[in-house]
KEKETI-18939 format. One record per atom (N, C-alpha, C): residue number from 0; chain; atom name; z, y, x. Coordinates in pm, whole numbers, plus 32768, in hexadecimal, padded with zeros to 4 digits. Each point is the difference from the previous one (the first is absolute). Layout:
// residues N
NUM, A, CA, Z, Y, X
...
// end
This chain:
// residues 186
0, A, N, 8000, 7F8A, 8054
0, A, CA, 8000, 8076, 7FAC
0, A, C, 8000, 807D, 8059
1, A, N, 7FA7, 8070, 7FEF
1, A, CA, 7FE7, 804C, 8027
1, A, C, 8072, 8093, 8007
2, A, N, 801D, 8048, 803B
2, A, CA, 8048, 8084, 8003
2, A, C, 7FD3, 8044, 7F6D
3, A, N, 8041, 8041, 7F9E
3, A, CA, 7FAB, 803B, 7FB9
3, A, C, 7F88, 8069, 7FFE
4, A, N, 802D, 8040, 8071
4, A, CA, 7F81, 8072, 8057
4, A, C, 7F84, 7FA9, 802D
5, A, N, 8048, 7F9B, 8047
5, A, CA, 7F8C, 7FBE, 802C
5, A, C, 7F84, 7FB4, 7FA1
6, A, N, 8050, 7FC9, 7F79
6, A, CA, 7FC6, 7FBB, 7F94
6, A, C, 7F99, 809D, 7FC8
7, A, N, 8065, 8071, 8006
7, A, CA, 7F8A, 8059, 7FBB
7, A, C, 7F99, 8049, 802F
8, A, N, 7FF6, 7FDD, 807F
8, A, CA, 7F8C, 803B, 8061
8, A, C, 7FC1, 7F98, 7FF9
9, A, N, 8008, 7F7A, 7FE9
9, A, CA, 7FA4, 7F88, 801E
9, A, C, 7FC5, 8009, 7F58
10, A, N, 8043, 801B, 7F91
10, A, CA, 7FBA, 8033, 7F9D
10, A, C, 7FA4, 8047, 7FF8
11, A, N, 800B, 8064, 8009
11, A, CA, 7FBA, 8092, 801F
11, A, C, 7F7C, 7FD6, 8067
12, A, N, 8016, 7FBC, 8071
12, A, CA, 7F95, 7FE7, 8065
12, A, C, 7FB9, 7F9A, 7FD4
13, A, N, 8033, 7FAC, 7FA5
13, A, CA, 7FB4, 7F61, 7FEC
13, A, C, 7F7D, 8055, 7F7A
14, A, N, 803D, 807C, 7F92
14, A, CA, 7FCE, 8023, 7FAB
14, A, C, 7F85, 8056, 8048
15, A, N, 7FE3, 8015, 806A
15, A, CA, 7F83, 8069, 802F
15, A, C, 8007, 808D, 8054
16, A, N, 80B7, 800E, 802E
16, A, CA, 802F, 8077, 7FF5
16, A, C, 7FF8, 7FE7, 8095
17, A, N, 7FC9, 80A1, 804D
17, A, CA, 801F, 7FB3, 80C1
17, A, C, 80BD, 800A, 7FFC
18, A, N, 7FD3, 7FEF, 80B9
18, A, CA, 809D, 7FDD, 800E
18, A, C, 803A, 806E, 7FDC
19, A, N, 7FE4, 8099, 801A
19, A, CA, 8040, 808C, 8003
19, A, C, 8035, 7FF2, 7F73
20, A, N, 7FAE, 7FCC, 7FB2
20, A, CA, 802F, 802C, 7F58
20, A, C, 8031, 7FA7, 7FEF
21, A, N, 8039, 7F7E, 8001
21, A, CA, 804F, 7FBD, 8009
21, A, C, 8076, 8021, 8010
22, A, N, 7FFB, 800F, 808F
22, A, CA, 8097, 8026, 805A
22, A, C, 803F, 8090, 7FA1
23, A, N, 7FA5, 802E, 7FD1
23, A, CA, 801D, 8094, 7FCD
23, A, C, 806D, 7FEA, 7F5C
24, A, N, 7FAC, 7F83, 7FE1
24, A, CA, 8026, 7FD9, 7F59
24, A, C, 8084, 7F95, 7FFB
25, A, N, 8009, 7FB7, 8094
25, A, CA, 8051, 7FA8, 8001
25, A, C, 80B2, 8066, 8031
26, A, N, 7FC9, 805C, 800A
26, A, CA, 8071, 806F, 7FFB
26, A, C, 8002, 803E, 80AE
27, A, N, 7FC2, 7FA5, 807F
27, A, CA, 7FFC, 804C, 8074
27, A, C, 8009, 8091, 7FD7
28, A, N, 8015, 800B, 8074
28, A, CA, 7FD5, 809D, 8062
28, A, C, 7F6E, 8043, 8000
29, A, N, 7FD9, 805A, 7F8A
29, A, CA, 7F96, 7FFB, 8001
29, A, C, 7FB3, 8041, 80AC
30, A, N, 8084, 805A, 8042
30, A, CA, 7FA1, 8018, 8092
30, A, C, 7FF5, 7F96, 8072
31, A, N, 8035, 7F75, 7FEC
31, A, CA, 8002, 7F91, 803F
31, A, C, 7FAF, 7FB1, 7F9F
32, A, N, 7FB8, 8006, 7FB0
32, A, CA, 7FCB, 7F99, 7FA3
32, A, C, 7FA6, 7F9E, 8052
33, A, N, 7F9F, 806B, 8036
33, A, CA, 7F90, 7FC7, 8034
33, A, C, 802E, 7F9E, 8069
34, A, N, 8073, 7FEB, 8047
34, A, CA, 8027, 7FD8, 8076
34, A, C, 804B, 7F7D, 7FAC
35, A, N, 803B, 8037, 7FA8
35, A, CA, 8064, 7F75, 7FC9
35, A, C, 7FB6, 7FC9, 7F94
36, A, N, 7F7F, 8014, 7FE5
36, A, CA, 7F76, 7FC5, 7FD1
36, A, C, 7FF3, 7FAD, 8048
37, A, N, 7FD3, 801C, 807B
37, A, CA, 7FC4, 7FBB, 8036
37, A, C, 804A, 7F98, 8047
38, A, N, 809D, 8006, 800C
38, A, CA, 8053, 7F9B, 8030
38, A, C, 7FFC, 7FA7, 7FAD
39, A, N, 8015, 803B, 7F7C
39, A, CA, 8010, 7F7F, 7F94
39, A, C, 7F6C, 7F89, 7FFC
40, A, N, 7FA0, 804C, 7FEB
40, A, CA, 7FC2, 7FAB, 800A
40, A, C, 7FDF, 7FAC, 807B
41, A, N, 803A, 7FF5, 8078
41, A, CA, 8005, 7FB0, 8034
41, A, C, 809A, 7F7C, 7FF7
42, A, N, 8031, 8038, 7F96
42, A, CA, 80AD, 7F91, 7FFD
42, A, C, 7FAB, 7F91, 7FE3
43, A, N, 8002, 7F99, 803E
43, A, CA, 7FDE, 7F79, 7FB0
43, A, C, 8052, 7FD6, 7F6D
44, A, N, 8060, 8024, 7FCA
44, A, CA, 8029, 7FEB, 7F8F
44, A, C, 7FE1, 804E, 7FC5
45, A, N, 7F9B, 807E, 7FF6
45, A, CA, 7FF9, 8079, 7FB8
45, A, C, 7F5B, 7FD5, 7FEF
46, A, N, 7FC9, 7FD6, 8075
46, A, CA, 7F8C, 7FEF, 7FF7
46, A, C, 7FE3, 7F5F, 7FB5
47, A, N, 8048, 7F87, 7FF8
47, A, CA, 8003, 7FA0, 7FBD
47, A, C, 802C, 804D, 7F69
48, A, N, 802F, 8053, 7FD4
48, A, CA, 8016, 801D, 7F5B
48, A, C, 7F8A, 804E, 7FEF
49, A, N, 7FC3, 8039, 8062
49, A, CA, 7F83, 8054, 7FC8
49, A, C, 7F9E, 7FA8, 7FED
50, A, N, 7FEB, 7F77, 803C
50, A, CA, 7F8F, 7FB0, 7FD8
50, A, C, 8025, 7FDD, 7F99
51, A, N, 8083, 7FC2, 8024
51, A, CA, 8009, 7FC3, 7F54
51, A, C, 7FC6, 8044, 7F7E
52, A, N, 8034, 8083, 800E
52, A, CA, 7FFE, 8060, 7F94
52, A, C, 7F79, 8000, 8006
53, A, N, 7FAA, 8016, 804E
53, A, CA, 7F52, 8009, 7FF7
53, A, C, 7FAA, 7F7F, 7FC6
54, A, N, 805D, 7F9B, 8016
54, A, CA, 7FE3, 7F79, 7FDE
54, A, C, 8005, 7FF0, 7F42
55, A, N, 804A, 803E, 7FEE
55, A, CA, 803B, 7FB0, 7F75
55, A, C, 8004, 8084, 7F94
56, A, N, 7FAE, 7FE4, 7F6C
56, A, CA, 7FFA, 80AA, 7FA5
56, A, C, 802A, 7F9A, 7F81
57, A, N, 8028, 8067, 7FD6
57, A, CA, 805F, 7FD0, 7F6D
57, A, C, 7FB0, 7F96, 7F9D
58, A, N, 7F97, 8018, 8002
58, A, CA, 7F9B, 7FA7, 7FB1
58, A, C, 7FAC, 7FD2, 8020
59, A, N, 7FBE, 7FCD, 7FEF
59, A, CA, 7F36, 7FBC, 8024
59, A, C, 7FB6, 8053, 7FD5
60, A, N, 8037, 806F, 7FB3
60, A, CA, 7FAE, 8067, 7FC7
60, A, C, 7FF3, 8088, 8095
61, A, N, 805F, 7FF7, 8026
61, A, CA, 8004, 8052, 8089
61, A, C, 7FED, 7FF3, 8093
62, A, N, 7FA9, 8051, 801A
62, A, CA, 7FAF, 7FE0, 807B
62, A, C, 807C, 7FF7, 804D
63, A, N, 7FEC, 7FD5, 8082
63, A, CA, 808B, 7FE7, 8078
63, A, C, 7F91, 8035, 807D
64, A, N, 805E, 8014, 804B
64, A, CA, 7FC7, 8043, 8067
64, A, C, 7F9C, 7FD3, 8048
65, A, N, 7FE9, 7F85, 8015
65, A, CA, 7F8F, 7FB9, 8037
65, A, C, 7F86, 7FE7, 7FAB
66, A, N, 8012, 8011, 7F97
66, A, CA, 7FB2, 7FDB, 7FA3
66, A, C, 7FC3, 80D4, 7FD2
67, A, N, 803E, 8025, 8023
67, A, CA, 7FCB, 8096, 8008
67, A, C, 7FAC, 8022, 8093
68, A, N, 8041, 7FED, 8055
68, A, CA, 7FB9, 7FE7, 808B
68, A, C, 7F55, 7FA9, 7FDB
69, A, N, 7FFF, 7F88, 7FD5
69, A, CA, 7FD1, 7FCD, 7FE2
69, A, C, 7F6D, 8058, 7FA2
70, A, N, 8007, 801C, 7FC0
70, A, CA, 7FB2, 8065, 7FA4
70, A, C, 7FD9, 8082, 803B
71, A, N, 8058, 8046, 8061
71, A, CA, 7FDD, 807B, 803A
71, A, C, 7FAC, 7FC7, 805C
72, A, N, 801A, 7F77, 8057
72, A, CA, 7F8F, 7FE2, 8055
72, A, C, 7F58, 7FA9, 7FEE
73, A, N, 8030, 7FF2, 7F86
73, A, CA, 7F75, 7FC2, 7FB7
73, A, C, 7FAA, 807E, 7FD5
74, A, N, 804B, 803A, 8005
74, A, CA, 7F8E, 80B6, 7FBB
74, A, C, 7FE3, 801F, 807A
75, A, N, 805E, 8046, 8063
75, A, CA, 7FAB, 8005, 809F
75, A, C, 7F9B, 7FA0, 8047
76, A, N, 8026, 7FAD, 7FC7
76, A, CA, 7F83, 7F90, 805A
76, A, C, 7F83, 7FEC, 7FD2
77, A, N, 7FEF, 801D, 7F6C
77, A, CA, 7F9A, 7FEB, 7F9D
77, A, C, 7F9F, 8070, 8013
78, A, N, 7F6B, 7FD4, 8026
78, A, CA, 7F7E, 8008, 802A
78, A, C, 7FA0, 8010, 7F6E
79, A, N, 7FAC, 8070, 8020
79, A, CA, 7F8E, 7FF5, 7F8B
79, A, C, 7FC0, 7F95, 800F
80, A, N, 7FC5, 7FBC, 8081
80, A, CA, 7FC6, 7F87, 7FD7
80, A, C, 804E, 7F57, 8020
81, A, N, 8085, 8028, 7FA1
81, A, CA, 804A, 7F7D, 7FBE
81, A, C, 7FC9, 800A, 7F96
82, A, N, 7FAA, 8049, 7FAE
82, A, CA, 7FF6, 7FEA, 7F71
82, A, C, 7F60, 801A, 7FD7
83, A, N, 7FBB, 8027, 8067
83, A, CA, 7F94, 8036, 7FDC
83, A, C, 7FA5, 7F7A, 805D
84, A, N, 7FAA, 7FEE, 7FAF
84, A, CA, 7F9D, 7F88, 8024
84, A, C, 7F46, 8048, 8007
85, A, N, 7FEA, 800D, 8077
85, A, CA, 7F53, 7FF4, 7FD4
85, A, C, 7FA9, 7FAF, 800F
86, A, N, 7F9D, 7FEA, 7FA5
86, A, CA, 7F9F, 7F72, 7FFE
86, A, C, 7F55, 8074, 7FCF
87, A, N, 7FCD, 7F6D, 8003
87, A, CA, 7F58, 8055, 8006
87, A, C, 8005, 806C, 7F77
88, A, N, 806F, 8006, 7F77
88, A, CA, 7FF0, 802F, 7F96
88, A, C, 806D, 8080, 7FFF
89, A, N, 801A, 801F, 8064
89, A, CA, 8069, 8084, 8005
89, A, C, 8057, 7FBA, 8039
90, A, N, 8072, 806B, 7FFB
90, A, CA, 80A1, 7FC4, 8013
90, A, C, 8044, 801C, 7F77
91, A, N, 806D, 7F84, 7FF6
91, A, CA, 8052, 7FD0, 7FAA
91, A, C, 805B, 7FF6, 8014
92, A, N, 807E, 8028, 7FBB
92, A, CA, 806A, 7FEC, 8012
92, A, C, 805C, 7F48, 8004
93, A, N, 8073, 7FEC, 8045
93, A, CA, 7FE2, 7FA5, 7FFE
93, A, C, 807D, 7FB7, 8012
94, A, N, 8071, 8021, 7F91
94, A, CA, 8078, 7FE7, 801D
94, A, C, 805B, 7F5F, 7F95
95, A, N, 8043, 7FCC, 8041
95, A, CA, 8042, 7F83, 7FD3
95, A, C, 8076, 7FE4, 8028
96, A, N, 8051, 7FA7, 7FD6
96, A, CA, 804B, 7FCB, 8047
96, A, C, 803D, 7FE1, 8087
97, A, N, 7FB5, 7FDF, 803D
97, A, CA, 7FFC, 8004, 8076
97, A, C, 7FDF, 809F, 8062
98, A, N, 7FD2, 804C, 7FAF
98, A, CA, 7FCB, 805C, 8039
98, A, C, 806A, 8063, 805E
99, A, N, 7FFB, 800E, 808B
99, A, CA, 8076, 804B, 8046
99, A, C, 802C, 8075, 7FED
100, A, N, 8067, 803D, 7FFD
100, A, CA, 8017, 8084, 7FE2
100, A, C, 7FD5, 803E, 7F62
101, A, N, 7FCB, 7F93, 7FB5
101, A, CA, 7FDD, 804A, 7F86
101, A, C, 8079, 808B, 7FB3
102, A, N, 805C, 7FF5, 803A
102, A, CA, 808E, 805B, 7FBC
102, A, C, 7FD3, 807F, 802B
103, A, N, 7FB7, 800F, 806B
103, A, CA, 8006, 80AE, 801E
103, A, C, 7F83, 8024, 7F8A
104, A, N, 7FCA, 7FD2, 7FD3
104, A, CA, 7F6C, 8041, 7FAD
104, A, C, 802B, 8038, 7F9E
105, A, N, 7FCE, 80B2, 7FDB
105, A, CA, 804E, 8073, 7FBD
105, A, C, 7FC6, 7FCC, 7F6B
106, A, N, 7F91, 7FDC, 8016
106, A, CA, 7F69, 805B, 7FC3
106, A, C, 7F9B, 7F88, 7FFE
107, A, N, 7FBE, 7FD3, 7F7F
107, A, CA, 7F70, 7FCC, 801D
107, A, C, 7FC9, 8070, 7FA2
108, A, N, 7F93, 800C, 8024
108, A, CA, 7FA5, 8046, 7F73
108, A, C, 7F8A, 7F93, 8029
109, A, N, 7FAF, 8026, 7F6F
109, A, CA, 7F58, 7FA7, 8007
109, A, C, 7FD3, 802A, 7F96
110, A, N, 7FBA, 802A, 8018
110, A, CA, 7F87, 8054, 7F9F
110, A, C, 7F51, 7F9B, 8015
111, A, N, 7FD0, 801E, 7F99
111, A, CA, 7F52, 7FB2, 8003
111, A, C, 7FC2, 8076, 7FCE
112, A, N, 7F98, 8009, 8038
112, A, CA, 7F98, 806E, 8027
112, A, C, 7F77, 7FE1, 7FE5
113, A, N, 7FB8, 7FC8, 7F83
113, A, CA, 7F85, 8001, 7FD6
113, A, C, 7F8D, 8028, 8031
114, A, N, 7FA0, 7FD1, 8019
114, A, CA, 7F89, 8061, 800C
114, A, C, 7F94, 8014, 7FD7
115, A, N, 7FC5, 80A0, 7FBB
115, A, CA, 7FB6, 7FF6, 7F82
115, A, C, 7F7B, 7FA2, 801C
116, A, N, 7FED, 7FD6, 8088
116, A, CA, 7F62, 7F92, 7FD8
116, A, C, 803F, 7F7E, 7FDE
117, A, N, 8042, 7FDB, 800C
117, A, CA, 8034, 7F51, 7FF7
117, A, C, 8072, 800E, 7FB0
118, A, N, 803A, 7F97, 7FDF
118, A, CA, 8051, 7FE9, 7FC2
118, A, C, 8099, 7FC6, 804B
119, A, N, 7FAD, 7FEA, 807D
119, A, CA, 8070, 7FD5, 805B
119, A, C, 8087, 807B, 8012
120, A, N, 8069, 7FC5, 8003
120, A, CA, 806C, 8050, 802C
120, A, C, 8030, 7FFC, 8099
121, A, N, 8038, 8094, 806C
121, A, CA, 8030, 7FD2, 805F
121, A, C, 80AB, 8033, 7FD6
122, A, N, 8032, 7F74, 8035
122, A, CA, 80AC, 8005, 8001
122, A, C, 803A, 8065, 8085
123, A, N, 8065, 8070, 8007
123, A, CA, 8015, 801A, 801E
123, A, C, 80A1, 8003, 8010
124, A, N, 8026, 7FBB, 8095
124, A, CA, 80B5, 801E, 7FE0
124, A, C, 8026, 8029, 8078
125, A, N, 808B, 801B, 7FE0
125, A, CA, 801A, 803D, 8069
125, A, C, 80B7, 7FEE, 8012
126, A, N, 801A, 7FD0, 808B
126, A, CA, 809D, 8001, 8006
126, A, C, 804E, 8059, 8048
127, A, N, 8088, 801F, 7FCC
127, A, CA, 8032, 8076, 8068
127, A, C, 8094, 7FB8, 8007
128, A, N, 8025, 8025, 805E
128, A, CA, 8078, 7FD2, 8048
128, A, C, 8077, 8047, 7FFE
129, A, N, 805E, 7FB3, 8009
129, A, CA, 80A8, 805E, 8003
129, A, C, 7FE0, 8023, 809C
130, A, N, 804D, 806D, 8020
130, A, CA, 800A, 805F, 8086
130, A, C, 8056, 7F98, 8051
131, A, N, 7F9E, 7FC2, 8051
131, A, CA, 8033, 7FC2, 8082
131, A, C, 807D, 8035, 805A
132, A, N, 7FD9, 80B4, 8044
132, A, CA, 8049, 804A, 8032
132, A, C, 80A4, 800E, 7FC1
133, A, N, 7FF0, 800E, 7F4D
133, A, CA, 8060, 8010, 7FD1
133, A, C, 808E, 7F66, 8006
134, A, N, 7FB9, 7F97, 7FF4
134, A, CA, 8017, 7F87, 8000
134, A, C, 8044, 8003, 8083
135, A, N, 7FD8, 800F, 8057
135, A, CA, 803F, 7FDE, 80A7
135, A, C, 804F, 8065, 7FFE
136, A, N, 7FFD, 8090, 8002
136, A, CA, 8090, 804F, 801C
136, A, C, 8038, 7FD3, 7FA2
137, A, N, 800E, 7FDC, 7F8B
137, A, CA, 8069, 7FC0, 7FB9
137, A, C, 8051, 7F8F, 8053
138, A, N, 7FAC, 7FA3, 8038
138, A, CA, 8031, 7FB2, 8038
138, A, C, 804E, 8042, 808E
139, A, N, 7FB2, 803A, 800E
139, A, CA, 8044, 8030, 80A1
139, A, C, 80A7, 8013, 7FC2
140, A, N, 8025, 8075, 7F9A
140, A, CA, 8049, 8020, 7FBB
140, A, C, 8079, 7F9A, 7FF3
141, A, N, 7FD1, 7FBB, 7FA8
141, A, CA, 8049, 7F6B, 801B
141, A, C, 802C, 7FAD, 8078
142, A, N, 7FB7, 801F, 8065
142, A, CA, 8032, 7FB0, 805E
142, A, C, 805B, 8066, 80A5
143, A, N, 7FE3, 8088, 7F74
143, A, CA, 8070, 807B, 8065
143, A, C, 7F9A, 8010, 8084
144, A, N, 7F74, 802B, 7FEC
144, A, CA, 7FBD, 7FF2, 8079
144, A, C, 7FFA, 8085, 802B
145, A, N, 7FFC, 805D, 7F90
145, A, CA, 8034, 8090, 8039
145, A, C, 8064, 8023, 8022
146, A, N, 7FCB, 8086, 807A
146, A, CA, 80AD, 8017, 802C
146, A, C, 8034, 8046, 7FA4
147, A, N, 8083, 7FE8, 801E
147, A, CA, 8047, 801F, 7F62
147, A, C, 8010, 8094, 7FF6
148, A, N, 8028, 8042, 7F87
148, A, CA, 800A, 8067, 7FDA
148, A, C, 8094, 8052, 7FEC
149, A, N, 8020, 8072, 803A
149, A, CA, 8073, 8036, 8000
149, A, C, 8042, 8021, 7F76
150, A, N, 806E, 7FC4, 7FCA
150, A, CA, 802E, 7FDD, 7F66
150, A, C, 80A7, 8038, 802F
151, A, N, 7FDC, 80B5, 7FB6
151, A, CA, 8092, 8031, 7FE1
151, A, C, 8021, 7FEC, 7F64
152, A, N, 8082, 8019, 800A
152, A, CA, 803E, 7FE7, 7F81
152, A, C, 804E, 8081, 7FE6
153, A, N, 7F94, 8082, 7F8F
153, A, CA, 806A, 805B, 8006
153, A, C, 8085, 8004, 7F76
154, A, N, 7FF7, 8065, 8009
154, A, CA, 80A5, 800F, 7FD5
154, A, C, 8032, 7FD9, 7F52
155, A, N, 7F91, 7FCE, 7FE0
155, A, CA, 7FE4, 7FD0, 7F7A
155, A, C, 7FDF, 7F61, 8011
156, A, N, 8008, 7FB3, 806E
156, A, CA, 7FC4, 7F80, 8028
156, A, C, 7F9D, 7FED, 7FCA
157, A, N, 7F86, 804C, 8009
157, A, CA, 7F81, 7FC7, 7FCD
157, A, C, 7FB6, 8015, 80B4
158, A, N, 7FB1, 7F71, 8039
158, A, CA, 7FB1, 7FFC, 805A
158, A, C, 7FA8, 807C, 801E
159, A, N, 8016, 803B, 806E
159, A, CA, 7F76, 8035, 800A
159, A, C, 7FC1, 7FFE, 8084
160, A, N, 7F74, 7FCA, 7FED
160, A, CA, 7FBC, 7FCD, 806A
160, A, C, 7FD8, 8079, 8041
161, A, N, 7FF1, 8016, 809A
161, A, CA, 7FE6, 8044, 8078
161, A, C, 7F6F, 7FD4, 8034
162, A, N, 7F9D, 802B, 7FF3
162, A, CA, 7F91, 7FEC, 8074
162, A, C, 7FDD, 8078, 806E
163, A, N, 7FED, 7F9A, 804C
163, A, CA, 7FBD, 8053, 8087
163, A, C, 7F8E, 800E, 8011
164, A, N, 7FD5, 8077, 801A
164, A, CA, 7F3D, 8004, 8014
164, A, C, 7FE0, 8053, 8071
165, A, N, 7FA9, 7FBC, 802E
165, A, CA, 7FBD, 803D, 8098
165, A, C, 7FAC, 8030, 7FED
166, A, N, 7FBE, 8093, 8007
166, A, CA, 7FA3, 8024, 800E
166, A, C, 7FB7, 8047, 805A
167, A, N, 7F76, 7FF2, 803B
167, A, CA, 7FD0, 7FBF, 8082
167, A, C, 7FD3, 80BD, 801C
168, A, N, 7FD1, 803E, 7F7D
168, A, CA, 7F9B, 806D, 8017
168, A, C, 8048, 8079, 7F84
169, A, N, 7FF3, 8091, 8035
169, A, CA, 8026, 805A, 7FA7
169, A, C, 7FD2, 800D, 7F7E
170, A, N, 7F54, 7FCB, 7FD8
170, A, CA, 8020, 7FDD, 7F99
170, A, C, 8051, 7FC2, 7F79
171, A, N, 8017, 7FB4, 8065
171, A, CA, 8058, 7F7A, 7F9A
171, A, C, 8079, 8038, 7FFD
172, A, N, 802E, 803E, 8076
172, A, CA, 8089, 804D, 7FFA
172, A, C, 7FFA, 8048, 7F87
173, A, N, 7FA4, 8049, 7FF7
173, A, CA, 801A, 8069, 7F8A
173, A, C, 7FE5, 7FD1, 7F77
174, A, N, 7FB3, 7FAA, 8021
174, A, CA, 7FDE, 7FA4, 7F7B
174, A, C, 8096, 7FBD, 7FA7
175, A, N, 805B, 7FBA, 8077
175, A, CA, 808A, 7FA5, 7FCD
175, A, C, 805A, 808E, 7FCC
176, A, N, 7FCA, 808E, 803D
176, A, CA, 806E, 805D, 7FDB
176, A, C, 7FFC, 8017, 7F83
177, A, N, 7F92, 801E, 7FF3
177, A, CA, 7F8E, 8025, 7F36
177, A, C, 806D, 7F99, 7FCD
178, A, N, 7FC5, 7FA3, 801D
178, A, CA, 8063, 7F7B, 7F96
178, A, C, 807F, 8015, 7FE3
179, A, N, 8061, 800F, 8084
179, A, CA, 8070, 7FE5, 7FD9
179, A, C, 8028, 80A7, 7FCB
180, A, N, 7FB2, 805C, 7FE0
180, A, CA, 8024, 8064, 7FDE
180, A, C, 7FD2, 800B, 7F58
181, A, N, 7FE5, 7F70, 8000
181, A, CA, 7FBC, 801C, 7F5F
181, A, C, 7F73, 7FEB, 7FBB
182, A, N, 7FBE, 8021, 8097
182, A, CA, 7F41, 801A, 7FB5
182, A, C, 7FD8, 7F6F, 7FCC
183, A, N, 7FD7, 8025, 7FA7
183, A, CA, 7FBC, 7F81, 7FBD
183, A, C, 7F76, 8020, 7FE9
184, A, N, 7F70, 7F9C, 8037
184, A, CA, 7F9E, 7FFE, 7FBD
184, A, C, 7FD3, 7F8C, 7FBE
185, A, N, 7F80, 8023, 7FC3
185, A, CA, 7FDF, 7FE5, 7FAB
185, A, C, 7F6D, 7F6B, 8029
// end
């Protein structure tokens, strides 16, 4: 049985949260978070309850963490031509059972297109895909691949996230100033 801090950071971390927001929710130090984040997840008993917890969801109706992993990496891996077939009569779509990655596909359309000398029709389809890019930083996300983010807790305990930005050229300098001064376009 786990410390109770420790059980509620391995909550918090097993649910999607990095270590900082964890450590932050499990009651740490929010200006040590990132540090006692990152200890915890190396405790072998902290890190054995976080699999567990990633292992096992209340129902069969609810995805579990591997089985979400699982789906974010079938949409990144999935190729326009897993589904698209061409032969001497066009290309055809061309999906089954077996077919790999079929989970990322957003979109089929298919339209037929007549033409006034014949009577013949040409089939037209077309597939579009869930966002690969989006699929993998999710995953990255999940697997805490970014460096983490500075998480104060002000005086009302509501999180508030800190980013840092580098900017290379005076444009951009003046550009992040516009922003954080308000400008909004359009």
């Amino acid at each position: 049985m786990l410390k109770p801090r420790y059980e509620s950071f391995a909550v918090a971390y097993a649910s999607g949260k990095s270590a900082t927001e964890s450590a932050v929710i499990a009651g740490y130090s929010p200006k040590r978070a990132h540090v006692t984040g990152c200890e915890l997840v190396k405790n072998s008993k902290v890190l054995a309850r976080i699999n567990e917890l990633q292992q096992v969801s209340t129902t069969d109706k609810v995805m579990g963490m591997a089985e979400r992993k699982e789906r974010l990496s079938e949409i990144a891996r999935a190729k326009y031509p897993d589904f698209v077939e061409c032969g001497a009569d066009g290309a055809w779509i061309n999906i089954g059972p077996e077919t790999p990655n079929a989970g990322a596909i957003a979109e089929i359309h298919s339209r037929t297109e007549y033409d006034d000398k014949t009577s013949k029709g040409m089939v037209y389809t077309s597939v579009k895909l869930l966002d690969p890019i989006r699929a993998i930083a999710e995953l990255n996300k999940m697997d805490g691949s970014y460096a983490p983010v500075k998480a104060d807790v002000n005086h009302r305990g509501n999180i508030e996230h800190n980013y840092s930005i580098t900017v290379e050229s005076q444009a951009g300098a003046q550009a992040v100033e516009r922003l954080l001064l308000g400008e909004v376009t359009g």
